[in-house]
N, C-alpha and C positions, 0 to 999 in steps of 0.2 A: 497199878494204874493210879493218876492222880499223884503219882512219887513226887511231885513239883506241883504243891499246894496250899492250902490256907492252915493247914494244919503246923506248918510250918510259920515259925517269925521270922525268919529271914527272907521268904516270900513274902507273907503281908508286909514289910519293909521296903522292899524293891518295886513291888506291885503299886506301893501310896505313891508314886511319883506323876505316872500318868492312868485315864482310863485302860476296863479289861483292853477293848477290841483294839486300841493304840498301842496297847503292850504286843498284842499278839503280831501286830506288823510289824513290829520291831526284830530284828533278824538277834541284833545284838543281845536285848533283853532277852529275847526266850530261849538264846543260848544259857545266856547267866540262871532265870530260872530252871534249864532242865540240870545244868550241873548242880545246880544246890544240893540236893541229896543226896549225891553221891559222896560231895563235901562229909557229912555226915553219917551215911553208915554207909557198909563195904556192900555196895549194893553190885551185882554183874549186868547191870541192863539199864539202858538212859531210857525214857521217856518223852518224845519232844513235847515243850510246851505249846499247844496253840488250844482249837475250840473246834469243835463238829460245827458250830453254826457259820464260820467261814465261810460257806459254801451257798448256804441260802443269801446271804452279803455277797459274793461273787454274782449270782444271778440275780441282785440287784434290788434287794429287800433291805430296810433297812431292821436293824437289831441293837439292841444297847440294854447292857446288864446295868440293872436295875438293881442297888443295894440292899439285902433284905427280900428280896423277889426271887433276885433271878433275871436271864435271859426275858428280853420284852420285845413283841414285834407291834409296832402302833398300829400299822397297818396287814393283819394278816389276810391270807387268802380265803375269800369268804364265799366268792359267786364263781361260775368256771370262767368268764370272761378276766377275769384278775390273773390269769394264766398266763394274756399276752404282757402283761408287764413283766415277764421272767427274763433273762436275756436268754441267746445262746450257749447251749451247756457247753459249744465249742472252745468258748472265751474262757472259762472259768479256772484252766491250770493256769494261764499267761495274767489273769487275777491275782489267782495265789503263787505265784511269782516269790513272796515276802516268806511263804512258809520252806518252800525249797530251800531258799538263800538259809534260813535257820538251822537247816537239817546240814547241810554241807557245811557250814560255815561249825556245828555243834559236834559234827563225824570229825570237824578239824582237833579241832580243841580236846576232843575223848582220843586223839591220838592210838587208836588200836586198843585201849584199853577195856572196854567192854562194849558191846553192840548198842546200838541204838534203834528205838521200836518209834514208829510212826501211827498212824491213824485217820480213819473219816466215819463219820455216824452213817449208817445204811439207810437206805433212801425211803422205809416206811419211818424211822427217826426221824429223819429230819423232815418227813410232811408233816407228819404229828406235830411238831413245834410249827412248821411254817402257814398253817389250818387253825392253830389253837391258839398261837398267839404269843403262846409261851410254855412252859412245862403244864403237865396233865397227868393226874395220875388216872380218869378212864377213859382218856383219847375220845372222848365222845362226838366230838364235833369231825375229827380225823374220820373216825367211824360210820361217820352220815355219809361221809363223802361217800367210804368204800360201797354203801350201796343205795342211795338216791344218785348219785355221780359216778357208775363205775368208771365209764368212756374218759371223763375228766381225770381221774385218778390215775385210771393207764397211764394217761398222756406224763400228769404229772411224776410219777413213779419213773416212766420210763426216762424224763427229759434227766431227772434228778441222777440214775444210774449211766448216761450219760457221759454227768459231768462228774461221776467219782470215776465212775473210771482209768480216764489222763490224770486225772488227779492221784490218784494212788501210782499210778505208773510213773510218774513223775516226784513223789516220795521214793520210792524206789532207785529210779535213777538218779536222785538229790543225795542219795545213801543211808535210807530207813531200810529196817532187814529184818522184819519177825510178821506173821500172821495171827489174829485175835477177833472170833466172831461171835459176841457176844449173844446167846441164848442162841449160838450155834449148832447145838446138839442132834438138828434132825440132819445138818449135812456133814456131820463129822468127817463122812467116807470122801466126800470131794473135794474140803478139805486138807482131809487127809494126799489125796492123788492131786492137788495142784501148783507143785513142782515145789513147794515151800520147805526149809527143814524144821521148822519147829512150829505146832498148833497149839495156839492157846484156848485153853479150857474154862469158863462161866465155874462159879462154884455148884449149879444146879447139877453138874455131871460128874456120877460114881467113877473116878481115878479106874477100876478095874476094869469096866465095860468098855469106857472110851479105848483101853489099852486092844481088846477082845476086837474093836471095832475098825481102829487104824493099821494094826501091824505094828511090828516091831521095829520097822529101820524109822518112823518118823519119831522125832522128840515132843512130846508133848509138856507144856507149859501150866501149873495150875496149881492149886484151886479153892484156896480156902477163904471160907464167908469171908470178904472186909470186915464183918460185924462182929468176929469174934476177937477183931482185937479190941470191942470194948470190953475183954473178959482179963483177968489177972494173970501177971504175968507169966504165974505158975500156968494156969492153964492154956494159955497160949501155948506154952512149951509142947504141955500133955497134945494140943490138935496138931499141933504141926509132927512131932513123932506120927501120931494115926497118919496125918496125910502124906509124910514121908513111906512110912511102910506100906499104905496101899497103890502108891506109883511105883515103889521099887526103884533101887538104885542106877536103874541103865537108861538111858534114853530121856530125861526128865529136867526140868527146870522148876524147882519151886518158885511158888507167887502165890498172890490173891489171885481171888474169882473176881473180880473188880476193881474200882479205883475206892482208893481213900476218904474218906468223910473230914470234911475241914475240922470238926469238934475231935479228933484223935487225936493223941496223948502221943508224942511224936517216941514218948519210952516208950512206949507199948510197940513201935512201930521196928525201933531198934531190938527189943526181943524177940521179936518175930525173926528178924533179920537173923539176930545170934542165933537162937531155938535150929533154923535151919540148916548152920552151920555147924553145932553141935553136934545136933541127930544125923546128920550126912556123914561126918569122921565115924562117928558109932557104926552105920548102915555100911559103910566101906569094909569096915574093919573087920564087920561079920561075914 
């Protein structure tokens, strides 16, 4: 995740032309951004490029990444009456409109060649940001809501799952094709049983149990810390063998538990890549 990032200079290069959220409407650009990586290593799986916060911008917030910061909302939701400024969660796929065109337009361009993964941040994420104003690492003010505001939270929780919903369905029908529910772990099982063929896995979740927990005909997708590719490339090697032998070679797709950190050493990133390649021919072969 994040395979089309700052980690990368031929992003930060494409990216200097205009702002984040103008890049993101650009159908053309975020094609260009998600194939970059694959330019670069023999990866199986695209990434579209866009942002979870699209969506709070669709219901009519405004947001602008902020250099150095981060994600900013000037005016976040503060009282429940700020509620009626949302628009309809109705309106919000024929909004994102720009991110479909990207997705069909980037399923062209990949030509059958490997799949393409889409995305939306789940709707207690994005109140967190649209409550706090910005990123939070203890959602405190989120957290007031859930309980001096429960009634207001419903509301807002529910209008939010709303508007993901045609939203993903409409990734879907744009031609994104993979499922990933980050700190998914307590609904694995549902997951698991909702028609999808591949589940992707958080690094918080033992490769073995997940297995124990979904069955054998789905594939599962995963899982190792983002953070150990700040470790050398020898040991990169050494996790990815471990994480390869505890999924087993049927049924599986290696990855991160997450997305990438822009400070990554895009070698480290290609070892990983090889590491998996390597240990898979080995894992076959026995």
């Amino acid at each position: 995740m994040r395979q089309a990032g700052r980690y990368l200079p031929e992003f930060r290069e494409t990216r200097a032309a205009q702002d984040f959220f103008s890049t993101c409407r650009s159908p053309e650009v975020c094609c260009e951004l998600t194939l970059q990586p694959l330019r670069r290593f023999p990866l199986d799986a695209a990434i579209i490029f866009s942002d979870i916060l699209v969506v709070p911008q669709a219901l009519g917030m405004e947001v602008t990444m902020v250099p150095g910061k981060g994600p900013s909302f000037p005016e976040p939701l503060r009282e429940e009456r700020d509620l009626e400024r949302l628009r309809d969660p109705a309106t919000v796929a024929s909004e994102l409109d720009y991110v479909f065109q990207a997705i069909t337009l980037t399923r062209q361009q990949l030509a059958g060649r490997v799949p393409l993964i889409g995305f939306a941040g789940a709707p207690w994420t994005l109140m967190t940001y649209m409550v706090e104003g910005g990123g939070s690492n203890t959602m405190a003010q989120a957290k007031r809501w859930l309980y001096q505001r429960p009634q207001a939270s419903h509301q807002l929780l529910r209008l939010l799952t709303d508007a993901l919903v045609p939203y993903l369905v409409g990734q879907v029908a744009a031609g994104a094709q993979i499922i990933f529910a980050k700190d998914g772990h307590f609904a694995l099982e549902e997951l698991a049983q909702a028609g999808y063929e591949v589940v992707g896995l958080d690094w918080t979740v033992a490769p073995e149990k997940a297995r124990d927990r979904v069955g054998k005909t789905v594939t599962l997708q995963g899982n190792l810390d983002p953070c150990a590719l700040y470790a050398s490339e020898e040991e990169i090697g050494q996790l990815v063998q471990q994480m390869l032998n505890d999924f087993g070679p049927q049924h599986y797709i290696a990855n991160l538990g997450h997305g990438l950190y822009p400070d990554m050493d895009p070698e480290h990133v290609g070892a990983f890549v090889d590491a998996v390649h390597k240990h898979s021919r080995l894992l076959r072969q026995n």
